[in-house]
C-alpha positions as CSV (number, residue, x, y, z in Angstrom):
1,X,61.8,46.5,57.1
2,X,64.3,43.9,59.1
3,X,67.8,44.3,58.9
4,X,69.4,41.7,56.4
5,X,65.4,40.8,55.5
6,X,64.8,43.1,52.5
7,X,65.6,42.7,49.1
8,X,64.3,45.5,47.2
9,X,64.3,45.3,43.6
10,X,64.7,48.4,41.6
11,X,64.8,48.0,37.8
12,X,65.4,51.8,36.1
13,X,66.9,52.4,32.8
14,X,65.2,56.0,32.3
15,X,66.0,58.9,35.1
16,X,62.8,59.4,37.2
17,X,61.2,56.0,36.5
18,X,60.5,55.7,40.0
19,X,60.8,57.4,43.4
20,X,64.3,56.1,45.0
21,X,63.6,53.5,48.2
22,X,64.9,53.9,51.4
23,X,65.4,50.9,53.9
24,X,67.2,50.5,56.9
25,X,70.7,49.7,58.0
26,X,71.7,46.0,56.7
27,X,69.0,46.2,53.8
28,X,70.2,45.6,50.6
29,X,68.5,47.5,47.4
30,X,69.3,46.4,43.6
31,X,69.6,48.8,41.2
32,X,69.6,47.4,38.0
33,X,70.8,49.6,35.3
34,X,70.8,47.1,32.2
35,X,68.0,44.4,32.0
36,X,69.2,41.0,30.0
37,X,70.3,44.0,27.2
38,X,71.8,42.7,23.7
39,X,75.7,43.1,23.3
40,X,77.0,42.5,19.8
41,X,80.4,43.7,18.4
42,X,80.1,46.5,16.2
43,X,83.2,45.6,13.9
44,X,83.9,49.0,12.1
45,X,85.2,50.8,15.1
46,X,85.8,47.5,17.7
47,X,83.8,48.3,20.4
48,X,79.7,49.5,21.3
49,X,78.3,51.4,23.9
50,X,75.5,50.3,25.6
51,X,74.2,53.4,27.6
52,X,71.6,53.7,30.2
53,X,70.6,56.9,32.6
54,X,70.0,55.0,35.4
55,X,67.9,56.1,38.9
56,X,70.0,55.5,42.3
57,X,68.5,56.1,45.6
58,X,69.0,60.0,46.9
59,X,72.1,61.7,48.6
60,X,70.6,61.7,52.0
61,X,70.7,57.3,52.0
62,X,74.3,56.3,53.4
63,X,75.8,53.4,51.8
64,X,77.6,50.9,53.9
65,X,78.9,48.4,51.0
66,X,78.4,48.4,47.0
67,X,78.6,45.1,44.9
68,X,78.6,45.0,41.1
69,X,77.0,41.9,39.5
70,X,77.4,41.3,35.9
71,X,75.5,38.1,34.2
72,X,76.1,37.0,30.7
73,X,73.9,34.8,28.8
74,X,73.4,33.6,25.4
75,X,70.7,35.4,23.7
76,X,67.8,33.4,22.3
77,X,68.2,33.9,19.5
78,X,72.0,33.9,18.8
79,X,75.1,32.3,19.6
80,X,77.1,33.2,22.4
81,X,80.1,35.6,21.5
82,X,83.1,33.3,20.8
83,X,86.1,35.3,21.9
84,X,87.4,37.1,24.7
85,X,87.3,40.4,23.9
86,X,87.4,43.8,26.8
87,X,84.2,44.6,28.4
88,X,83.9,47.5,30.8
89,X,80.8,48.9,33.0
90,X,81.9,52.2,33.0
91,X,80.0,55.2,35.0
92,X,79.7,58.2,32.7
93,X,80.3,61.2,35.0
94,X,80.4,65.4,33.5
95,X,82.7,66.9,36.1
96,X,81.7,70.8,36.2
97,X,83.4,72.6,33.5
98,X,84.8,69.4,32.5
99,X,85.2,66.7,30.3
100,X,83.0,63.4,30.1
101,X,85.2,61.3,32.6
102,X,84.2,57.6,32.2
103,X,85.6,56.0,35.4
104,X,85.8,52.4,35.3
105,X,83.5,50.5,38.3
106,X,84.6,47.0,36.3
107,X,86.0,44.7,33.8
108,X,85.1,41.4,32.1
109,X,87.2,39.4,29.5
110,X,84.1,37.7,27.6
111,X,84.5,34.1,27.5
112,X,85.0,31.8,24.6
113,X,81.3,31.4,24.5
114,X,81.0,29.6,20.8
115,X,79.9,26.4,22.3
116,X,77.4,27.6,24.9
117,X,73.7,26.8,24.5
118,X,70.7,28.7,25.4
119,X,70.3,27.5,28.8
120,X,73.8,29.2,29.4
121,X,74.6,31.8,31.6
122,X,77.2,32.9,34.3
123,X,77.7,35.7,37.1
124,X,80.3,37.9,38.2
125,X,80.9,39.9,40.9
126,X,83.5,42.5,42.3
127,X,82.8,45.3,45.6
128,X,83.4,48.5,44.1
129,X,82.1,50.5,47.6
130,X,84.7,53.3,47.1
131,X,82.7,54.9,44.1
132,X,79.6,54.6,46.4
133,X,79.7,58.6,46.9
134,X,79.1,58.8,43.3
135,X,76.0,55.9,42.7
136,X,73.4,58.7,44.0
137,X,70.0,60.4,41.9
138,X,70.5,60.1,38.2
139,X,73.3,58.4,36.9
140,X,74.8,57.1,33.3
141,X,76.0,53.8,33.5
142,X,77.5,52.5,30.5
143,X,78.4,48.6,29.3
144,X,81.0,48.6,26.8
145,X,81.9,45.5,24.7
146,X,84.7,45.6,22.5
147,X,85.5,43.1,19.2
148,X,85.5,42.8,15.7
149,X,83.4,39.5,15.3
150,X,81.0,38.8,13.1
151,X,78.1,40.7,14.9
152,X,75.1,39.2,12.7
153,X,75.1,35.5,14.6
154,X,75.9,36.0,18.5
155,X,76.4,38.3,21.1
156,X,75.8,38.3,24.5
157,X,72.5,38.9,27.1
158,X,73.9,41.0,29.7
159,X,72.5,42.0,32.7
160,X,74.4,44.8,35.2
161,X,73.0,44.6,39.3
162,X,74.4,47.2,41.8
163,X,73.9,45.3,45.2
164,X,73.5,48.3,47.6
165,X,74.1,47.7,51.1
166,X,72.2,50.6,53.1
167,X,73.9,51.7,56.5
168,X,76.7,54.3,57.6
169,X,80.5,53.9,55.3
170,X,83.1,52.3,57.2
171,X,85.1,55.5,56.3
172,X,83.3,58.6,55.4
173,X,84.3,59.6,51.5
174,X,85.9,63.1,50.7
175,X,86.0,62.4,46.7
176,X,88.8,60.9,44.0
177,X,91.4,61.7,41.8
178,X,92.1,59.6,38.5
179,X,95.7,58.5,38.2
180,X,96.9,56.7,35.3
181,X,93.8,55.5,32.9
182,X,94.4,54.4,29.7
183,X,96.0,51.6,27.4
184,X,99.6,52.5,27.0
185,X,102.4,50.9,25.0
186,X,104.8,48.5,26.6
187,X,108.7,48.2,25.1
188,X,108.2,50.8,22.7
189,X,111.1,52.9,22.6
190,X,109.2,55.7,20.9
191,X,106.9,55.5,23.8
192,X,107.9,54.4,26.7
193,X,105.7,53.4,29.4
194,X,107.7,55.3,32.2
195,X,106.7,58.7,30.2
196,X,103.0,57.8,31.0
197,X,103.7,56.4,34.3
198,X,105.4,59.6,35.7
199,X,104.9,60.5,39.5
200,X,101.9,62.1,40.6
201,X,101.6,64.1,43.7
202,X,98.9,64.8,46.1
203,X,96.9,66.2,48.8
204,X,94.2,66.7,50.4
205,X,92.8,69.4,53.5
206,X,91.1,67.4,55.2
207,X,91.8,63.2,54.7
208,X,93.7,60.8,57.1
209,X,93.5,57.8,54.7
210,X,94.0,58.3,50.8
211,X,93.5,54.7,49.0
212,X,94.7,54.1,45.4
213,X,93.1,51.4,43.3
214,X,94.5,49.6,40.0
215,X,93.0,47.8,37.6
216,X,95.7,46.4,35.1
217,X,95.7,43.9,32.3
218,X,98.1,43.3,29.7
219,X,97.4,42.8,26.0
220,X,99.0,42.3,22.5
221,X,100.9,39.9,21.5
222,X,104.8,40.4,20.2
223,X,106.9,38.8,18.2
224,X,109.5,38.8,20.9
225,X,108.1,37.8,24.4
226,X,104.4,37.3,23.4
227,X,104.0,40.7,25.0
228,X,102.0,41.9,27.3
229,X,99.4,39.5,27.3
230,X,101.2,35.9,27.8
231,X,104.7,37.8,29.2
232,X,105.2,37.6,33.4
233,X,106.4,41.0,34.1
234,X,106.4,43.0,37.7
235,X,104.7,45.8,38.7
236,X,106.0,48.5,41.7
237,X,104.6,50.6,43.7
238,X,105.6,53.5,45.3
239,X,104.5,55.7,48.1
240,X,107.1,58.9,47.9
241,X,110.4,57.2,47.7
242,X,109.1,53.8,49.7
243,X,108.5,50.3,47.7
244,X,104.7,49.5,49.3
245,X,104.8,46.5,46.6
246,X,106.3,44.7,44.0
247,X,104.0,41.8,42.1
248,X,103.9,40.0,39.3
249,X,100.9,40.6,36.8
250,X,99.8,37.5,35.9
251,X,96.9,35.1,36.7
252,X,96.6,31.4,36.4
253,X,93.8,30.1,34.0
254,X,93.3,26.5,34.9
255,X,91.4,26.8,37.8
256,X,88.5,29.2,36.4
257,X,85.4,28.6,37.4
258,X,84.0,29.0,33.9
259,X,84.4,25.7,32.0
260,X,85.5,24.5,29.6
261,X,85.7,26.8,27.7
262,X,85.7,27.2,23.3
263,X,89.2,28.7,23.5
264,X,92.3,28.8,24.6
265,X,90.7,29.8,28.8
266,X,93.4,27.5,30.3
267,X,96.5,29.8,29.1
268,X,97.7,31.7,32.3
269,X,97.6,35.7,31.3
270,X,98.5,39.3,32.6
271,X,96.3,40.0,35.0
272,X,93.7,38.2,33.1
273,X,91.5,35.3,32.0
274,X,89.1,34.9,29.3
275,X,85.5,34.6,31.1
276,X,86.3,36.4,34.2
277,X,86.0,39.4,36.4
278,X,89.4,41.4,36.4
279,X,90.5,41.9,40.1
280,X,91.7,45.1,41.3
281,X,95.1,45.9,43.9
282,X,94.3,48.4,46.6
283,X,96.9,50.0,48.6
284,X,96.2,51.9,51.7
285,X,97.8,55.2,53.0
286,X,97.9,57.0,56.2
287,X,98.3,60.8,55.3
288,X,98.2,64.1,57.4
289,X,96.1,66.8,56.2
290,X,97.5,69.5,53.8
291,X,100.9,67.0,53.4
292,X,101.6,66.3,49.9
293,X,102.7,63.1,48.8
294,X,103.9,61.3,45.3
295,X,102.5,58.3,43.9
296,X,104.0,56.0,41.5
297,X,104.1,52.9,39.7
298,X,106.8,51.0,37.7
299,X,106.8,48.7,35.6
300,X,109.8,46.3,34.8
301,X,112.3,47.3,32.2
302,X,111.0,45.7,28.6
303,X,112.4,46.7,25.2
304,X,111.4,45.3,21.8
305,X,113.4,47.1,19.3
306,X,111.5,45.4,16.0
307,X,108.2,45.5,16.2
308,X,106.4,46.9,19.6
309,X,102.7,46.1,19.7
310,X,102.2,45.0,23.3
311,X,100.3,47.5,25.9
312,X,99.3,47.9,29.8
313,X,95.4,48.6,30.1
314,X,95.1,50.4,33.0
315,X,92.2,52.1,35.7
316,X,93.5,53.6,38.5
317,X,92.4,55.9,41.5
318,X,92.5,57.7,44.3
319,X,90.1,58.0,47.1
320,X,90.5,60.1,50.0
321,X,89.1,59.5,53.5
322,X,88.1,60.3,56.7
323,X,89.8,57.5,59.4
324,X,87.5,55.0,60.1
325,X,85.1,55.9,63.0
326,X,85.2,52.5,64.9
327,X,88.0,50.9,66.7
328,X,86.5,47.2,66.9
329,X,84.5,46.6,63.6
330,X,84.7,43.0,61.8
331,X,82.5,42.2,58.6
332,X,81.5,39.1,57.2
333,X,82.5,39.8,52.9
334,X,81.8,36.8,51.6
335,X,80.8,32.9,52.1
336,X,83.0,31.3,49.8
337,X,81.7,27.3,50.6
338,X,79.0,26.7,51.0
339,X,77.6,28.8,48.5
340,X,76.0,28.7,45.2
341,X,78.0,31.8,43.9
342,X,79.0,30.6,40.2
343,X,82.8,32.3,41.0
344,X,83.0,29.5,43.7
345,X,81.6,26.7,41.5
346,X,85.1,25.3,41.9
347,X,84.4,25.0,45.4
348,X,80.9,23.7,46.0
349,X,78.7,21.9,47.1
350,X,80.6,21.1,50.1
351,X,80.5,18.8,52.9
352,X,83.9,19.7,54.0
353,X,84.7,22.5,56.4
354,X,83.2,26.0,55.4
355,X,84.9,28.9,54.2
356,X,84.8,32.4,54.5
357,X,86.2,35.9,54.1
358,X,86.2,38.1,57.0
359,X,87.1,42.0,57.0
360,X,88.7,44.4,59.9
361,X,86.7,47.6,59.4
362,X,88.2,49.2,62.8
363,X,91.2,51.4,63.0
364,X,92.4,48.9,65.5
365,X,94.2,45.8,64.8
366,X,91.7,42.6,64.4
367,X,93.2,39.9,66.6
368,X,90.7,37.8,67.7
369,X,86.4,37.2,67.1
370,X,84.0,34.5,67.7
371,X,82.4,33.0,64.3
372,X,79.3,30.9,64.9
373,X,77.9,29.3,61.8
374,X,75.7,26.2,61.0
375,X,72.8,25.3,58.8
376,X,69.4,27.4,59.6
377,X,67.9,25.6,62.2
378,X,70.6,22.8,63.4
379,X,72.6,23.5,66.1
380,X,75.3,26.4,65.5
381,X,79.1,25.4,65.6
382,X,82.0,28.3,67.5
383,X,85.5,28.9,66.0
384,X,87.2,31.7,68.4
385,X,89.3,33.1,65.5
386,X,93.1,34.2,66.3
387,X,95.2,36.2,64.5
388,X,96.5,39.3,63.3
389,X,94.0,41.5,60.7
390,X,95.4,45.2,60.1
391,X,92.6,47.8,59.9
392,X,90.4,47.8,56.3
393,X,92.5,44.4,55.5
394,X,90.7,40.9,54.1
395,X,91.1,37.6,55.2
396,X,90.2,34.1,54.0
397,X,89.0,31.9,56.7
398,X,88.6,28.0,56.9
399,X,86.4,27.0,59.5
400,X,86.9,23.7,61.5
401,X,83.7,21.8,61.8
402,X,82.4,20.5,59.1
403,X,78.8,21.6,57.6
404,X,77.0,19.8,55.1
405,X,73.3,20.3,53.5
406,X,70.9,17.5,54.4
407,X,68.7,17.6,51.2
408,X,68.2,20.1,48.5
409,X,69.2,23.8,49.0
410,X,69.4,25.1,52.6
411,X,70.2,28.6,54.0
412,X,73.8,28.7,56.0
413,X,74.1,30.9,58.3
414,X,77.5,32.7,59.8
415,X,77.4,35.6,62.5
416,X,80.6,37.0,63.7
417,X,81.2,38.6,67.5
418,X,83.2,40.0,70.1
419,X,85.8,41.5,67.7
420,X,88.7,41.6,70.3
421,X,87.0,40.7,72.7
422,X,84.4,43.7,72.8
423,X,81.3,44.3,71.3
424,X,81.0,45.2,67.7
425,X,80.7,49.0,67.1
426,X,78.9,47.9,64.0
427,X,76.7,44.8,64.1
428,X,75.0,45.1,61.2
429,X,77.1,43.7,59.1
430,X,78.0,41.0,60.8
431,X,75.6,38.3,59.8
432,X,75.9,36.8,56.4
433,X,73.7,33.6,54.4
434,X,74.3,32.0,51.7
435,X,72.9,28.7,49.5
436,X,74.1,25.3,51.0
437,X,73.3,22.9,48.4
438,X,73.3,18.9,49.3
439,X,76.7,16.9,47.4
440,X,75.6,13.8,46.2
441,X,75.2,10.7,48.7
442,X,76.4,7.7,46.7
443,X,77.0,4.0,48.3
444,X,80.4,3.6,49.8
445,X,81.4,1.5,47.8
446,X,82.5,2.1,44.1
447,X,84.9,2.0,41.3
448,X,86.6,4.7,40.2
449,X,87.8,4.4,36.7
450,X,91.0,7.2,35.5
451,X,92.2,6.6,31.6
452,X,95.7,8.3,31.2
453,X,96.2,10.8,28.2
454,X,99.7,10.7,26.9
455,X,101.5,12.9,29.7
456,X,100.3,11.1,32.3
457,X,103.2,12.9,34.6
458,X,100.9,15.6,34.9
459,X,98.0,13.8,37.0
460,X,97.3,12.2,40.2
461,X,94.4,11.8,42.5
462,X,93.2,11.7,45.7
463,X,90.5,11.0,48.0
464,X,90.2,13.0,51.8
465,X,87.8,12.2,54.3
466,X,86.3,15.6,56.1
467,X,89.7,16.0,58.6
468,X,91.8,16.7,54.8
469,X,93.4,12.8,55.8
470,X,93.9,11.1,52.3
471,X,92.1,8.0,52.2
472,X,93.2,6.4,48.6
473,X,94.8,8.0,45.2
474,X,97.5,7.3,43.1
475,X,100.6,9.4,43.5
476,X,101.9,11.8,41.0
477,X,104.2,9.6,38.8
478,X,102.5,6.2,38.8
479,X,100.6,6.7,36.3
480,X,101.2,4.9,32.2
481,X,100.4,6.8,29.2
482,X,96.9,5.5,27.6
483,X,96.3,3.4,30.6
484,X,92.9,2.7,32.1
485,X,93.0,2.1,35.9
486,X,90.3,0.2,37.9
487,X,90.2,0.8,41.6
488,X,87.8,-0.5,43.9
489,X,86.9,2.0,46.8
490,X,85.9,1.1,49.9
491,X,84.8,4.0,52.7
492,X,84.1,4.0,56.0
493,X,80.6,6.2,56.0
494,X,81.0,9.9,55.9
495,X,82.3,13.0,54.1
496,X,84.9,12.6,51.2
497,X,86.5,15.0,48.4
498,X,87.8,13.4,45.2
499,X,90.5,16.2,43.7
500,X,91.7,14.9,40.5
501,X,94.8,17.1,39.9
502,X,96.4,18.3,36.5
503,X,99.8,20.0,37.5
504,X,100.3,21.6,33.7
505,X,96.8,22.9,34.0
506,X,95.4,21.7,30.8
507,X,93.0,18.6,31.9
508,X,93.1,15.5,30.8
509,X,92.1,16.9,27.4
510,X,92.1,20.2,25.4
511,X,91.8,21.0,22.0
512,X,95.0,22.5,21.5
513,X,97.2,19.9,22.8
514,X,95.8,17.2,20.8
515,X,99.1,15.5,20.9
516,X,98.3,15.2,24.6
517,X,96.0,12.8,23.9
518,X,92.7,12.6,25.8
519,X,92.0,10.9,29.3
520,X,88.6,10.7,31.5
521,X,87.6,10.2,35.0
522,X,84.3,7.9,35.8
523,X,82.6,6.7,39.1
524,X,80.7,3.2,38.3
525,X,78.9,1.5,41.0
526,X,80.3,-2.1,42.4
527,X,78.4,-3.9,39.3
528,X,80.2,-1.2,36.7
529,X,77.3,1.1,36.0
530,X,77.6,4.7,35.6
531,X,76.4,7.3,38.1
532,X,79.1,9.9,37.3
533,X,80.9,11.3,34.6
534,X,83.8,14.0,34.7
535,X,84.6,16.9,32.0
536,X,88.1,16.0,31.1
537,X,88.6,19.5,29.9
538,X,88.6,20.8,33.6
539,X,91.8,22.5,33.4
540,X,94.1,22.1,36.7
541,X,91.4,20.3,39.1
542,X,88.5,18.2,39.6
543,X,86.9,18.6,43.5
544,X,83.9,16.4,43.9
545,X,82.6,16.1,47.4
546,X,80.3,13.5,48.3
547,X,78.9,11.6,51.2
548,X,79.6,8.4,51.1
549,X,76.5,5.7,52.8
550,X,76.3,2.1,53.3
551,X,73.5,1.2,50.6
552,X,72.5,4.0,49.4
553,X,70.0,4.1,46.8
554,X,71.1,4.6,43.5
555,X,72.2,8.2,42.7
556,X,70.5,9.8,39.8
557,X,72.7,9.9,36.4
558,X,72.6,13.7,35.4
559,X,75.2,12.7,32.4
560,X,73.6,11.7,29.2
561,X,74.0,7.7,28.2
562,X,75.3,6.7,25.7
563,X,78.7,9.1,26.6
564,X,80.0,10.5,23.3
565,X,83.0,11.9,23.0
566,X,85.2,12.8,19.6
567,X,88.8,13.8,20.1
568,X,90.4,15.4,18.9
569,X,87.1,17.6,17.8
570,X,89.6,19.9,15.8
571,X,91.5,17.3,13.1
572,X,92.1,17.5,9.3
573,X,89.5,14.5,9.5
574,X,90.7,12.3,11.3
575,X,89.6,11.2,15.4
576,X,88.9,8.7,17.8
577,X,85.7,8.4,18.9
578,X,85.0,7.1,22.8
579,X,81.4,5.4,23.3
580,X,80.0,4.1,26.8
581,X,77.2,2.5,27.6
582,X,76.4,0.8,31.1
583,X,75.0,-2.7,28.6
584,X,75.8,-3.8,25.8
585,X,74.4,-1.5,23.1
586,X,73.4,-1.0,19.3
587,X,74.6,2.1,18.1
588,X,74.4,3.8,14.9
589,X,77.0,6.8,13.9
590,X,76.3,9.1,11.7
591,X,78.4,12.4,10.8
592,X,76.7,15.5,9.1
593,X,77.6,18.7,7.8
594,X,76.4,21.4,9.6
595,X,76.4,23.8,6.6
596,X,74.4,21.7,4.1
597,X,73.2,18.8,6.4
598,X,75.1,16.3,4.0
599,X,76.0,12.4,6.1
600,X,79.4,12.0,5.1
601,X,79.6,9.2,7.1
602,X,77.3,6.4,8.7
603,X,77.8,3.2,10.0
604,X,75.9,0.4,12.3
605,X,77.7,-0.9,15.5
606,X,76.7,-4.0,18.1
607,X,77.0,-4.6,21.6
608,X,79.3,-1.6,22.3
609,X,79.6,-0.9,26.0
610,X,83.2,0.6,25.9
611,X,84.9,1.3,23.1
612,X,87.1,3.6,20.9
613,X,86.3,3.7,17.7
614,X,89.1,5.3,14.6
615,X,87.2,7.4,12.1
616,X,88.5,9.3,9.3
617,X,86.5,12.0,7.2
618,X,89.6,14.0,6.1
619,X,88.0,13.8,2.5
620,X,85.6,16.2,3.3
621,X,86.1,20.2,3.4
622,X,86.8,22.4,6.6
623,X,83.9,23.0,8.7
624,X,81.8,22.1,11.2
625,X,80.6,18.6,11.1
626,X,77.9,17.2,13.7
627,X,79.0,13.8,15.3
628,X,75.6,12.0,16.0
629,X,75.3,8.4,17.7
630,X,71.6,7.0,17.7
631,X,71.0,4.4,20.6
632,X,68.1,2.8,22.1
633,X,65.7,5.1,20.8
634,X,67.8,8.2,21.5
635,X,70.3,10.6,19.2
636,X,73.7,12.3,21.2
637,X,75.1,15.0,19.3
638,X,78.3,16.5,19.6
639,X,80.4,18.4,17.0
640,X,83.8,18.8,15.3
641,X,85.5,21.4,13.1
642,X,87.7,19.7,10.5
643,X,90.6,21.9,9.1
644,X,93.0,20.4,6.7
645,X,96.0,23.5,7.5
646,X,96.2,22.2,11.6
């Protein structure tokens, strides 16, 4: 087998299913321990195991790089789980003479998945390399999902991938220690966190590099600082008596990739949000065999004296070392744009410069390399990369030239050499691909239509052309409440990004700031027809990239026509509904409840194009209500939950 060619599919849920597959340096074997398995809550102890012995290639095949993928979909037969509940891949480990030790390889908050359809589904990935040493023979990988929902009605399809990268480790593993692991109470007197936190010291006979690795999320909610999961508290660690680094755990919400979203995604969290991958910290340490050393982490001084229910859940590890064998070793982690990744959905499809994460595998200091990338078979583009990488340190990189997909999907390329100026002690994993897929080409000339919600201090927009110049927008501040701008756009020919900005991070719409009001973003053409329609529940950004053509053909309308949209679609009854149509149009409306199919409301209307129209049901009981228009021939459905106590 080619290096970076194969792509070896193993699928074992029972030990000694199959004989374990050996490539070569640079292949890549998948090892999938759970198949599209069923996840439901089990509600009388709040949380299932989902366990599966699990066949890994032998002890005598080195690994060069691990990568966890986790897909969620909805099942087909059930709704998609509707809250955002703890879900771990745990491996399931019997040390000798021991305990069962379940070490955490990840975590995923389960999103607010109650409005997801069938065709749904989303992946997630995270490296988890250090606990390579331990993914050999027979192993017992378990999913857990935790909650208390109703586990009759939905659930999840999840499937678990270990992405094994065959070739020698960039530093040669002399085994763990588990630190602090655990979910532990946070400004409880009775308990304090410090007591369960306390120093640990260590050694080892033979490492030169110890690594510790935290996972840490905080949950509960207080009655005095919303504690731990919506309070910003810091985190320090310690390396004997030295401060190695002091951070916040929190996360901002509004720019998941995963939306919208049935819940509250957009709130900002510790260390957290719902439908994501949590990231872990990692924190490097040069020791000298047979030293001993203390490890510790703090976490800020917090006291609620009435009625403590917040806690810190924590992983955390330490993995000892050999030093790395090469001096000059770069790595290509990870094509960020373009790429058809759903983590960098945000980002993609591109026309705009590429960007990528690099990696310093050598012991010596990564200062310069060449990076040569380009669309398979077009002519590559060079960016001689300068800087300052520490050894077994990560770096995002933006790349100058810009690259952009011709038609449909094609394969980018990016190879890295010359680390320092020498040649790689380690080429094999310096060549990565990923998925280019095309942005739209539209004419270059169009309107863009931006309707104002009622905090219209919060938005602005802009176009850039490929360089990052801003071509047109309208500035943070200009804006009216409820106001429906028109603004003709003319561009010279090329590559554009439209970035529609929200700077409180909830959109121009979500559900729980009704009182926000609702707002939308639209490209017509220059006679006023749709091609494109934006979610206005997008959170803190829209980035739509484009290339922009004198007459282009028409593009193709993905959005549904007529566009329906009910807001708020939580009310005690009653809501505006928006209706567009690119002519003049007959609709009919017609509102039914979903639990006994009753029409509670129906009503002929002519000529609409665009229009809001008032509607009040609030004579009719809490539940969900199905908002359906009828138009030329063709029914748009969309729902709302109607509860009187708002």
């Amino acid at each position: 087998m080619g290096k970076y060619a194969a792509f070896i599919i193993i699928v074992c849920i029972l030990a000694g299913t199959f004989e374990p597959l050996r490539g070569a340096p640079g292949d890549v074997i998948h090892v999938i321990s759970h198949d599209k398995v069923i996840a439901k809550t089990d509600p009388s102890k709040g949380f299932n195991l989902y366990s599966n012995k699990t066949l890994f290639p032998s002890k005598d095949i080195e690994y060069r790089k691990v990568v966890l993928y986790v897909t969620y979909e909805c099942p087909d037969s059930l709704h998609c789980g509707g809250w955002d509940y703890i879900d771990n891949v745990w491996l399931r480990h019997y040390p000798d003479g021991g305990d069962t030790l379940d070490i955490e390889l990840a975590r995923i908050i389960s999103p607010y998945g109650w409005w997801f359809d069938s065709s749904w589904h989303f992946t997630w990935h995270v490296n988890i390399t250090d606990f390579a040493f331990l993914l050999h023979d027979t192993v017992e990988v378990v999913f857990r999902h935790t909650g208390y929902e109703n586990s009759e009605d939905r659930g999840w399809k999840v499937t678990v991938d270990f992405a094994i990268t065959e070739g020698s480790p960039v530093m040669h593993s002399l085994g763990m220690d588990t630190l602090w692991c655990g979910s532990f109470a946070y400004g409880d007197s009775s308990k304090p966190i410090e007591k369960y936190l306390a120093p640990m010291a260590f050694s080892h006979e033979k490492a030169a590099v110890a690594r510790m690795r935290i996972v840490q999320t905080g949950h509960g909610m207080d009655d005095y600082e919303n504690c731990a999961e919506f309070c910003k508290k810091y985190r320090r660690v310690y390396l004997d008596t030295a401060l190695i680094d002091h951070k916040e755990i929190w996360r901002q919400c509004g720019d998941n990739p995963l939306y919208p979203q049935a819940g509250t995604w957009i709130f900002d969290r510790a260390g957290w949000c719902p439908g994501s991958m949590v990231t872990f910290d990692y924190y490097d340490f040069e020791i000298v065999p047979e030293s001993t050393y203390k490890v510790d982490i703090e976490m800020q001084a917090y006291l609620n004296a009435k009625n403590p229910t917040a806690n810190y859940y924590i992983y955390s590890y330490l993995f000892y070392y050999e030093k790395p064998w090469a001096e000059n070793d770069v790595a290509i982690e990870e094509i960020l744009a373009p790429s058809s990744n759903d983590i960098y959905s945000r980002l993609n499809p591109t026309c705009r410069q590429p960007m990528i994460i690099i990696k310093n595998n050598g012991s010596k200091a990564l200062d310069s390399v060449m990076i040569k990338y380009g669309i398979k078979g077009e002519e590559m583009a060079v960016y001689n990369w300068r800087g300052h990488l520490p050894s077994q340190q990560s770096l995002p990189v933006a790349l100058l030239s810009q690259v952009s997909a011709s038609e449909g999907r094609q394969e980018f390329k990016v190879t890295l050499k010359s680390p320092n100026g020498v040649e790689d002690e380690y080429p094999d994993d310096n060549r990565l691909t990923s998925i280019a897929i095309v942005p739209p080409i539209i004419n270059n000339e169009f309107i863009l239509v931006m309707r104002t919600n009622k905090e219209p201090w919060h938005n602005y927009y802009q176009i850039v052309d490929g360089d990052g110049v801003i071509v047109r927008g309208r500035a943070l501040g200009s804006l009216g409440p409820d106001s429906t701008y028109y603004d003709t756009v003319s561009l010279i020919p090329g590559c554009y990004q439209l970035m529609v900005t929200d700077t409180a991070g909830d959109g121009l719409e979500f559900w729980f700031n009704a009182a926000g009001g609702y707002g939308y973003v639209r490209l017509l053409d220059i006679n006023g027809r749709l091609f494109k329609n934006f979610n206005s529940d997008f959170g803190r950004n829209i980035n739509y990239c484009f290339n922009a053509v004198e007459n282009a053909p028409p593009p193709e309308l993905i959005d549904t026509l007529p566009l329906v949209r009910p807001f708020p679609s939580r009310t005690a009854g009653a809501f505006n509904l928006y209706l567009f149509a690119n002519d003049p149009t007959d609709m009919k409306v017609k509102i039914v409840s979903d639990s006994s199919q009753t029409v509670v409301y129906e009503k002929d209307y002519h000529g609409i194009k665009d229009a809001i129209l008032p509607l009040d049901i609030s004579g009719q009981p809490d539940g969900i209500y199905n908002v359906n228009v009828i138009a030329d021939g063709q029914t748009v459905k969309r729902r709302i939950r109607i509860k009187h106590d708002q």
